[in-house]
C-alpha positions as CSV (number, residue, x, y, z in Angstrom):
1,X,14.4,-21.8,2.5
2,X,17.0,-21.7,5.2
3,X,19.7,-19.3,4.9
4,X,23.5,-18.5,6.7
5,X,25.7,-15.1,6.6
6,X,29.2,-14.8,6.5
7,X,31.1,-11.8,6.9
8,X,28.6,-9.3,6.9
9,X,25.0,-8.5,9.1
10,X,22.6,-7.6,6.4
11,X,20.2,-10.5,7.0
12,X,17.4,-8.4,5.8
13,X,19.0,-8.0,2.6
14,X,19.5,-11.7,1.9
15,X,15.8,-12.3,3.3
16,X,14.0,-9.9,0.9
17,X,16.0,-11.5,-1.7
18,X,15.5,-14.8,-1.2
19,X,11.4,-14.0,-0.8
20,X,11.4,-12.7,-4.0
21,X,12.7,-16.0,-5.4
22,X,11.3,-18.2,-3.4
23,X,7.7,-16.5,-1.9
24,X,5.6,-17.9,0.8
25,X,8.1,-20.0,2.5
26,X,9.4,-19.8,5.7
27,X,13.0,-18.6,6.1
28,X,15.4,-19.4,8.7
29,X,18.7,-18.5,9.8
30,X,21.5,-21.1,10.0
31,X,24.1,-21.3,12.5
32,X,27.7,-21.7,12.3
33,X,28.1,-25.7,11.4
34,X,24.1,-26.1,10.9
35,X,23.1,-27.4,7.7
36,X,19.7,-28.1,5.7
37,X,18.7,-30.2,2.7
38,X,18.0,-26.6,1.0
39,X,20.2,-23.5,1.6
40,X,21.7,-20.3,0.5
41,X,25.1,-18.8,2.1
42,X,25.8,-15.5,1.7
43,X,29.5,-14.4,2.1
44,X,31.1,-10.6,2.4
45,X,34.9,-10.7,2.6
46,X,37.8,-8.0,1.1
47,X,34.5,-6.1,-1.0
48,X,33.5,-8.9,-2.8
49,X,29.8,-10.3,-2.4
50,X,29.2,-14.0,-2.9
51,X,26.3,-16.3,-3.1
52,X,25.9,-20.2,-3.2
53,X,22.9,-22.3,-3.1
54,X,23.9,-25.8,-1.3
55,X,21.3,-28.8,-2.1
56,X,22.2,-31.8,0.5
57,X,25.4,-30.5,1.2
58,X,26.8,-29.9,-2.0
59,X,26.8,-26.6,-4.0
60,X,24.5,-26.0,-6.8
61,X,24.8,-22.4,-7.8
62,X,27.3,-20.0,-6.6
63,X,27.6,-16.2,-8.0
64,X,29.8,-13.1,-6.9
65,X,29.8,-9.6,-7.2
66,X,32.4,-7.3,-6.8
67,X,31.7,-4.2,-4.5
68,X,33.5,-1.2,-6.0
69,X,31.2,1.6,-5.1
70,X,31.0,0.8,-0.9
71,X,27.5,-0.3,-1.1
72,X,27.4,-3.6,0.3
73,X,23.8,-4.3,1.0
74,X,24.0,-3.5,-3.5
75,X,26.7,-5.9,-3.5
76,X,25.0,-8.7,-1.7
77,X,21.9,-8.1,-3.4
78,X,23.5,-8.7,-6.6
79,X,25.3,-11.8,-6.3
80,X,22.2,-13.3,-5.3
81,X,20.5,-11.7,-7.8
82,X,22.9,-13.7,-10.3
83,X,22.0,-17.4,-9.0
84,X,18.5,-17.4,-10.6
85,X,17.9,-14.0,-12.0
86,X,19.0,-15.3,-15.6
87,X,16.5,-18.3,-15.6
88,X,13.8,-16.7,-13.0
89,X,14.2,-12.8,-14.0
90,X,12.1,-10.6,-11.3
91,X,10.3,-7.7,-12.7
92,X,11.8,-5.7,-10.0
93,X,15.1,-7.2,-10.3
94,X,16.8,-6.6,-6.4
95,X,14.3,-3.4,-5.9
96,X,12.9,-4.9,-2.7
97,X,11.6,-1.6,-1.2
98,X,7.8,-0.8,-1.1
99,X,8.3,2.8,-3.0
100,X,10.0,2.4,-6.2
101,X,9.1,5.4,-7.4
102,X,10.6,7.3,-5.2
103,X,14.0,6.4,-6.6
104,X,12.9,7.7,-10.2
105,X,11.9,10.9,-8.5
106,X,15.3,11.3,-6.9
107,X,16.9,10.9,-10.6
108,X,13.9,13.5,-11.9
109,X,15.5,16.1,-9.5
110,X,19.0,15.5,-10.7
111,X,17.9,16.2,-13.8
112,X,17.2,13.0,-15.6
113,X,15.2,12.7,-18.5
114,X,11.9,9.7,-18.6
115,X,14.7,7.4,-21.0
116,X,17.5,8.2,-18.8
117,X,15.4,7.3,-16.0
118,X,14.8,4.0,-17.2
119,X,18.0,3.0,-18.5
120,X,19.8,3.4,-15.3
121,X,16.8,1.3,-13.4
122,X,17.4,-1.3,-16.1
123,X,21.2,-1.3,-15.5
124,X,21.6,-0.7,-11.5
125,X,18.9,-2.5,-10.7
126,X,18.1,-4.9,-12.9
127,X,14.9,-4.0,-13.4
128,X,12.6,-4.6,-16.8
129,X,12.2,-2.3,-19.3
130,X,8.3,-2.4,-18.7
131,X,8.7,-2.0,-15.1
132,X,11.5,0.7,-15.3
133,X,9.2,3.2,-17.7
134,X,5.8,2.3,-15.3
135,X,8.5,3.4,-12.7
136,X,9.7,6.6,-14.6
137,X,6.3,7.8,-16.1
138,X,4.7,7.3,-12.2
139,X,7.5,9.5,-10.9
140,X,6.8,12.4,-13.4
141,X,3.1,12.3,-12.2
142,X,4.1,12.5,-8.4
143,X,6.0,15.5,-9.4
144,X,3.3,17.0,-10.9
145,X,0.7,16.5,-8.9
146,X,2.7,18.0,-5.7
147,X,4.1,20.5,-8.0
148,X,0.2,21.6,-8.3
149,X,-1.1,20.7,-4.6
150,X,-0.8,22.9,-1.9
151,X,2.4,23.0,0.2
152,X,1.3,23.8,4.1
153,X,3.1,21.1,5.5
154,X,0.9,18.4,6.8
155,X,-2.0,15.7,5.9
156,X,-4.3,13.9,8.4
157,X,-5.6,10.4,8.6
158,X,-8.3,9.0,10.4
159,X,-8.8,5.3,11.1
160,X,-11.7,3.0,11.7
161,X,-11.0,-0.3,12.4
162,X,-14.1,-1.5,11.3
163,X,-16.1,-3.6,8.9
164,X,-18.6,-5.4,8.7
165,X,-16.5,-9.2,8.2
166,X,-13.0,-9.5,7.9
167,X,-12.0,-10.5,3.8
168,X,-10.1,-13.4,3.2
169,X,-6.9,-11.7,2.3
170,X,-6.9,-9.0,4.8
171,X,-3.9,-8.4,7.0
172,X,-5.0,-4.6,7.9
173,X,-6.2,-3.3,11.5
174,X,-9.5,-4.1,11.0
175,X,-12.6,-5.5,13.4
176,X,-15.7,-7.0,13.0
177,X,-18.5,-4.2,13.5
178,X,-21.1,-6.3,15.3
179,X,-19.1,-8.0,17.7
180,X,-17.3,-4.2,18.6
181,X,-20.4,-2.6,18.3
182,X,-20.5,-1.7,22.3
183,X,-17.0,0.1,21.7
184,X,-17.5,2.2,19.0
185,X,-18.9,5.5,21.0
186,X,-15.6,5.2,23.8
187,X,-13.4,4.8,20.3
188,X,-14.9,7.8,18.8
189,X,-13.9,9.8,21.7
190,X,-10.5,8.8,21.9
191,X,-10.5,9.6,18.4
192,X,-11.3,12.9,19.4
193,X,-9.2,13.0,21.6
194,X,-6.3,12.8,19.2
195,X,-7.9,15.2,17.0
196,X,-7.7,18.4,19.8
197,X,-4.2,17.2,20.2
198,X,-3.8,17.3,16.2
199,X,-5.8,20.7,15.4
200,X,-4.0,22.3,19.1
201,X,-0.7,21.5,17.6
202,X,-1.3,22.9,14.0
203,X,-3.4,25.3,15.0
204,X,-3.7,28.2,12.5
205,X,-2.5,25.4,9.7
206,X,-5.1,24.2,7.4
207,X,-4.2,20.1,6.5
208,X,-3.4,19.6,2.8
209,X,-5.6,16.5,3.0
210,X,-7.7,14.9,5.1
211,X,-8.5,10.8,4.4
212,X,-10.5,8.8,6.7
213,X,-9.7,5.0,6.3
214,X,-9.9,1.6,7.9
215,X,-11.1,-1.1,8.3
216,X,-14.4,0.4,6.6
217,X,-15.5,4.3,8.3
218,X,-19.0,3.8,6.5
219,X,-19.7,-0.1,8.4
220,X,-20.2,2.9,11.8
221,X,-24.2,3.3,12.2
222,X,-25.2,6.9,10.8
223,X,-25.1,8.5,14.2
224,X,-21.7,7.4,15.2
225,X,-20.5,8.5,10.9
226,X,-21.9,11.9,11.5
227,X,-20.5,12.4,14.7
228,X,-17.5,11.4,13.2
229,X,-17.5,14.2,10.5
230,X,-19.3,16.5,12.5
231,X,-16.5,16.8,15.0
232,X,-13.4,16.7,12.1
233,X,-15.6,19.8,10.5
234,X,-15.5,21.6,14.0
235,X,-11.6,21.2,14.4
236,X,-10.8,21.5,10.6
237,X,-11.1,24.6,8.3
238,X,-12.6,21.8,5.6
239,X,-13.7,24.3,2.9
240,X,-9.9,25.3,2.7
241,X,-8.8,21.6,2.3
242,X,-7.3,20.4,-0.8
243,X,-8.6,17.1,-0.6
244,X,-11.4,14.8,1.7
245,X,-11.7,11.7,1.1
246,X,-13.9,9.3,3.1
247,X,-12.8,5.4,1.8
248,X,-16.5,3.6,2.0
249,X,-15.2,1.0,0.5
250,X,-17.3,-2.1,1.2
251,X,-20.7,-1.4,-1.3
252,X,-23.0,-3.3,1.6
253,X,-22.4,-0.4,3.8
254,X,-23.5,2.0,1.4
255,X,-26.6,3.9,1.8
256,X,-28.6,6.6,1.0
257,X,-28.0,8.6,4.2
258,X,-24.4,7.8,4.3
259,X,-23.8,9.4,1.4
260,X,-25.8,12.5,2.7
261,X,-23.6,13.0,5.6
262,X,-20.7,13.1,3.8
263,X,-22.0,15.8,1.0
264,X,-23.3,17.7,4.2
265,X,-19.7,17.8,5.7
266,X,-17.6,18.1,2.7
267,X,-16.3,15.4,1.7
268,X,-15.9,15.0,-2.3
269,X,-13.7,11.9,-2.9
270,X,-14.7,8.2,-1.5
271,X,-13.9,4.7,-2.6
272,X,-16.2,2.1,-4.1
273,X,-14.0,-1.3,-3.8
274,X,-15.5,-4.2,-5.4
275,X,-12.1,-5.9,-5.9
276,X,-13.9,-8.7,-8.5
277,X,-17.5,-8.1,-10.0
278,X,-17.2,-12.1,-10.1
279,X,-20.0,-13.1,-7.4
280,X,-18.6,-16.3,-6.9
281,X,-15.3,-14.6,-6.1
282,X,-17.1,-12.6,-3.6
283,X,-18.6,-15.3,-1.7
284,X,-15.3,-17.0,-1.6
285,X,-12.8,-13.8,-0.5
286,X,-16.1,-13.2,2.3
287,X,-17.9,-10.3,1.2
288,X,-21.4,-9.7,1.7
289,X,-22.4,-8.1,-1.6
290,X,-22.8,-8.8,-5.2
291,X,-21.7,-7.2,-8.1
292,X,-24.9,-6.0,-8.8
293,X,-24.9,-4.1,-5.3
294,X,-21.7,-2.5,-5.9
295,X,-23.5,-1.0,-9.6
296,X,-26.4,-0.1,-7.4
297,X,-23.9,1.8,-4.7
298,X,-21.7,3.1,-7.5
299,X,-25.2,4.5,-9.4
300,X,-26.4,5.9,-5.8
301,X,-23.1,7.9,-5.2
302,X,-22.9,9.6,-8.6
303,X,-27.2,10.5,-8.2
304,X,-25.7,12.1,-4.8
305,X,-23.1,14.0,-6.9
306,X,-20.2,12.5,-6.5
307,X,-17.9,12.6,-9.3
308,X,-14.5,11.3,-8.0
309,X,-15.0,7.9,-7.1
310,X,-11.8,5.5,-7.2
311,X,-12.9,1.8,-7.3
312,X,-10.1,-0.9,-6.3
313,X,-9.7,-4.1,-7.7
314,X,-7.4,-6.7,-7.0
315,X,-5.5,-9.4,-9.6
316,X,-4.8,-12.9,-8.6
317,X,-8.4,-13.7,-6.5
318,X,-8.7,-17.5,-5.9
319,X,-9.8,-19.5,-8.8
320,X,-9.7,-15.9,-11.1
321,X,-9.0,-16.8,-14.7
322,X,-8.5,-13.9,-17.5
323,X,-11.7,-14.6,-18.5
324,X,-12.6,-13.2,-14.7
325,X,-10.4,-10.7,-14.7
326,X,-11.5,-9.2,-18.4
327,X,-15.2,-9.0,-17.1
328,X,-14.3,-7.0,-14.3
329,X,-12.2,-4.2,-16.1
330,X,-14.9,-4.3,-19.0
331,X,-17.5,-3.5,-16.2
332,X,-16.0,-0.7,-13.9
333,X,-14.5,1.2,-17.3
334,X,-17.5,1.3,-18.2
335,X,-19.3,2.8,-15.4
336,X,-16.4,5.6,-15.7
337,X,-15.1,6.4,-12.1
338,X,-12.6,9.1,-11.9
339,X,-9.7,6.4,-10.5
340,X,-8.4,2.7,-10.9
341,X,-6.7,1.1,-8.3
342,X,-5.3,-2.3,-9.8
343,X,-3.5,-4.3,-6.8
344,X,-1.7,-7.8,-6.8
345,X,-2.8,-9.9,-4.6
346,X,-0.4,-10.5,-1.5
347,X,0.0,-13.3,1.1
348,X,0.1,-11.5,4.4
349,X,0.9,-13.8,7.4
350,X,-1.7,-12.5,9.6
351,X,-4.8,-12.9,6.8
352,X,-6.8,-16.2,6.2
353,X,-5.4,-16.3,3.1
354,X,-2.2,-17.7,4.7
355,X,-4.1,-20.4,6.2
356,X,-5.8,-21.8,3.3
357,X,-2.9,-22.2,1.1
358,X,-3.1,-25.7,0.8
359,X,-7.0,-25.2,-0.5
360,X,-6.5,-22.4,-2.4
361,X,-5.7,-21.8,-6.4
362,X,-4.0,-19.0,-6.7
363,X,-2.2,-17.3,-9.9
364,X,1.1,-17.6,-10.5
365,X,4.2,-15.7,-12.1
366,X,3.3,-15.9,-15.6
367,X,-0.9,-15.7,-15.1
368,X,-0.1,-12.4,-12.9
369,X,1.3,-10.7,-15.6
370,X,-1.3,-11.8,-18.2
371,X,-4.0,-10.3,-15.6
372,X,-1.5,-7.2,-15.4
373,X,-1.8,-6.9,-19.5
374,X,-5.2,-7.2,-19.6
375,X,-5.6,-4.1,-17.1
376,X,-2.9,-2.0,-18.9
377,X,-4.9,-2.3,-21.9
378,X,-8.2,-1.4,-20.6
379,X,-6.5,1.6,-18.5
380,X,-5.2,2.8,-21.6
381,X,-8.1,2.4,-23.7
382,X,-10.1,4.3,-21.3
383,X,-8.0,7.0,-20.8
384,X,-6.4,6.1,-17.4
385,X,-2.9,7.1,-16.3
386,X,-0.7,5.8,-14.1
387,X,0.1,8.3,-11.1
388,X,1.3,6.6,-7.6
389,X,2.6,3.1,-7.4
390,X,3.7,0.5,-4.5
391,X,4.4,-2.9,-4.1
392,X,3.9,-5.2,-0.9
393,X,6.1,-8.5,0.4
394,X,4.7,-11.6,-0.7
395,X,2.9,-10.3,-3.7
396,X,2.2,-12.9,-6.5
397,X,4.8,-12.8,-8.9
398,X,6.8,-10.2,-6.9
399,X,4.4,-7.8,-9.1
400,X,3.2,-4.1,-8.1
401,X,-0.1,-2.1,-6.7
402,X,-0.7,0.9,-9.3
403,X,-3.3,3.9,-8.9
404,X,-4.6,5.2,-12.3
405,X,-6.4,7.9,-12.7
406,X,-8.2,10.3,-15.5
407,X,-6.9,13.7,-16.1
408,X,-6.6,16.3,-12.8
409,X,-8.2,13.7,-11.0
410,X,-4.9,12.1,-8.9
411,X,-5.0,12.0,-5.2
412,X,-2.5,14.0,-3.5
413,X,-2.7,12.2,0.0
414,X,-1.7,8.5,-2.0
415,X,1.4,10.5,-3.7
416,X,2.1,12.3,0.0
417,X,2.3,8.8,1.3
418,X,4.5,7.3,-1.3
419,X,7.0,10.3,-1.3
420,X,7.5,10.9,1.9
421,X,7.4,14.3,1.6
422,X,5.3,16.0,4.1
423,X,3.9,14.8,7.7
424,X,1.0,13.3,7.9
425,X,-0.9,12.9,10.8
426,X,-2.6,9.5,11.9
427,X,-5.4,8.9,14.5
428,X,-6.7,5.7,15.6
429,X,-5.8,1.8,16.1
430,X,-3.3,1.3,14.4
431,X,-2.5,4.3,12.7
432,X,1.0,5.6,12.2
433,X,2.3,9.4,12.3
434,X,5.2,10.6,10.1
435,X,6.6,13.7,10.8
436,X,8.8,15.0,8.0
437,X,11.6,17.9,8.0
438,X,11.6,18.7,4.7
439,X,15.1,21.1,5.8
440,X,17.2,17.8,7.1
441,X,15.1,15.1,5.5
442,X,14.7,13.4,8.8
443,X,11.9,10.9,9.2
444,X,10.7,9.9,12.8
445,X,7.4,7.9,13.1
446,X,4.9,6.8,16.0
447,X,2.7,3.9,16.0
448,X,-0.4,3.7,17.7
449,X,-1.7,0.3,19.3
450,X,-3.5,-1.8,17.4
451,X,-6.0,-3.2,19.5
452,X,-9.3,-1.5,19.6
453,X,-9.5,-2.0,23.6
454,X,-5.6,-1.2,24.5
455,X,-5.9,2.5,22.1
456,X,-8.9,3.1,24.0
457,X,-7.2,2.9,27.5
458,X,-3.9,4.4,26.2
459,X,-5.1,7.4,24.5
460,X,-3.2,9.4,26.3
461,X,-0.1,7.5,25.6
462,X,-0.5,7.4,22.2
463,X,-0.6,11.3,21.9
464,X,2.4,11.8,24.0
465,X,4.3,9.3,21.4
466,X,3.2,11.8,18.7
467,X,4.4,14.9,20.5
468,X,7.6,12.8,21.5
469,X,8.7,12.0,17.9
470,X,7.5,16.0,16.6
471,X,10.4,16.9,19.1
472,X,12.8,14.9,17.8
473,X,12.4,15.8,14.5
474,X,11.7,19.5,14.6
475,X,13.5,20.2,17.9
């Protein structure tokens, strides 16, 4: 879908909204006189927004929206919201942001009740009804769950890029453990080596949360694991932390001593993620395990005493039909974990996934939201709640990742995350600090490299980028 601006330079605006109408294709930007079979022009002139959709030259739709209010991205948003909204509604109507709920908590602190909540996301931003109370009843949880945590100012995050192959639909920071295996003990210590610099700068300052992710932390080899979590325990009052969770993830790196080390150093929440308990799904999205190891792992982890496990699963697999997707809630429910995570599937340019389009059946619209039905029942039924929501680009069905969870048992650091509300910390590839001033409300981030190789040599770099954007926020 090609697109052209006129009178205004919000082409991000008119990109997210066209991707939410038309996913997956590739969008380019016209120049003045250029023309395409296919096109949308978006005009701004004397506050008044328009929109029209030109097939071979000649225009099909064309909408308008007046901006009274000074928000022109709004404005723009909504007249091309009107072109196809009536006939194609979006469940998030022109919401194109990755934290919804974070506008329902802005309304909770003016004041607004669940009902007013939801009316004004059905009216400003043409959202549904369902959507709009999922968005409102999420929000309340945040609140709550914040209101309850500790308040000391920062979280930390630990990633390993790791795993032992890379899934089909993966887009995250993430290498294969056997061919890296020769780096991991020169990663470890530049891991370290942003950990002094973390526990030297909040020194005295116990972190709310600590969450080591990836990639997969468990795919490391038990000596390199415990090292790991030796050295956090070393620079980390643990016992005084509110929340450590390790995310093992991948079942086929589950083990008997793994789970050992992390009772030994502390850690009391980890992640079980199956995504399908359809085998042949398995095979096909590249994972090495069956359903029947992930009950084995699951059944291993509770003998060792865990008790908050959170299991992920994802909606819209390749070739998944309800039937698929009804076997799989029926079989984690039933094993009980103490969270839920149900996500959408999204097309992420950098996965496999991309690649294979042409080969690959994958739901659409109207399936994603029966798949979405079937795990609000079960969630219901087993006493799940939503508390923390997101949603990604390129999402089937322009649909939404939601974290449920059983009473008291929410995880603070995924709320931290989607409110924005404290600073969180992040070491390793990839990983990306945000420092918070919760006086001004200024956000200032800093990214780490990627590449396994480049963070390794520019360790010291990346900790100067932390201790450059603290400054600019705090100082």
């Amino acid at each position: 879908m090609d697109y052209k601006i006129s009178g205004h330079n919000h082409a991000n605006t008119v990109i997210d909204m066209v991707q939410a109408f038309f996913p997956n294709e590739k969008y380019k930007e016209l120049g003045e006189g250029e023309t395409s079979p296919r096109f949308l022009e978006s005009r701004y002139e004397n506050g008044l927004a328009s929109a029209h959709f030109f097939v071979n030259s000649r225009v099909e739709k064309a909408a308008e929206y007046i901006c009274d209010d000074g928000d022109i991205t709004y404005a723009i948003k909504r007249s091309i919201y009107k072109l196809w909204g009536d006939e194609q509604g979006l469940p998030w109507g022109i919401l194109t942001g990755i934290r919804p709920a974070k506008i329902a908590s802005g309304l909770i602190e003016r004041g607004m009740s669940c009902l007013e909540i939801t009316e004004h996301m059905q009216e400003r931003f043409m959202v549904c009804r369902e959507r709009a109370m999922l968005c409102a009843s999420v929000a309340r949880a945040e609140q709550e769950l914040l209101e309850n945590g500790p308040n000391k100012g920062y979280s930390l995050y630990i990633g390993i890029p790791f795993c032992p192959s890379k899934c089909l639909y993966c887009s995250f920071t993430s290498y294969p453990i056997e061919k890296y295996s020769d780096a991991v003990d020169d990663y470890i210590n530049a891991v370290k080596r942003e950990l002094d610099y973390t526990a030297g700068h909040f020194e005295g300052r116990v972190p709310d949360t600590i969450y080591i992710g990836g990639g997969t932390p468990t795919s490391l080899d038990d000596e390199s694991f415990e090292e790991l979590l030796r050295y956090v325990g070393e620079k980390f009052d643990v016992p005084s932390v509110k929340e450590y969770t390790v995310e093992a993830g991948r079942p086929d790196t589950i083990t008997s001593a793994k789970l050992d080390i992390m009772r030994n150093y502390g850690v009391e929440r980890i992640s079980i993620n199956t995504q399908s308990i359809n085998n042949k799904t398995l095979k096909r999205i590249g994972r090495a395990h069956s359903a029947e190891d992930f009950a084995e792992a699951y059944k291993l982890a509770r003998e060792k005493g865990f008790r908050h496990i959170n299991i992920d699963l994802i909606l819209g697999l390749p070739d998944e039909c309800e039937a698929d997707v009804e076997n799989t809630f029926k079989a984690v429910t039933a094993l009980e974990p103490a969270e839920i995570t149900v996500h959408t599937l999204a097309i992420k340019r950098a996965s496999r996934l991309k690649a294979e389009l042409p080969v690959t059946d994958l739901a659409e619209s109207v399936q994603m939201e029966r798949f979405l039905d079937i795990s609000k029942v079960y969630m219901d039924s087993h006493g799940f709640k939503p508390y923390y929501m997101y949603r990604q680009k390129n999402s089937v069905g322009n649909f939404e990742n939601v974290g449920y969870a059983k009473a008291g048992f929410g995880c603070l650091y995924n709320v931290q995350i989607m409110e924005e509300c404290c600073t969180i910390m992040a070491v390793g590839a990839g990983g990306i600090s945000k420092f918070v001033n919760d006086k001004n409300g200024r956000i200032e981030r800093a990214f780490n490299v990627k590449d396994v190789g480049e963070y390794i040599e520019r360790i010291d770099e990346m900790v100067s980028r932390k201790d450059a954007a603290w400054r600019k926020v705090f100082e």
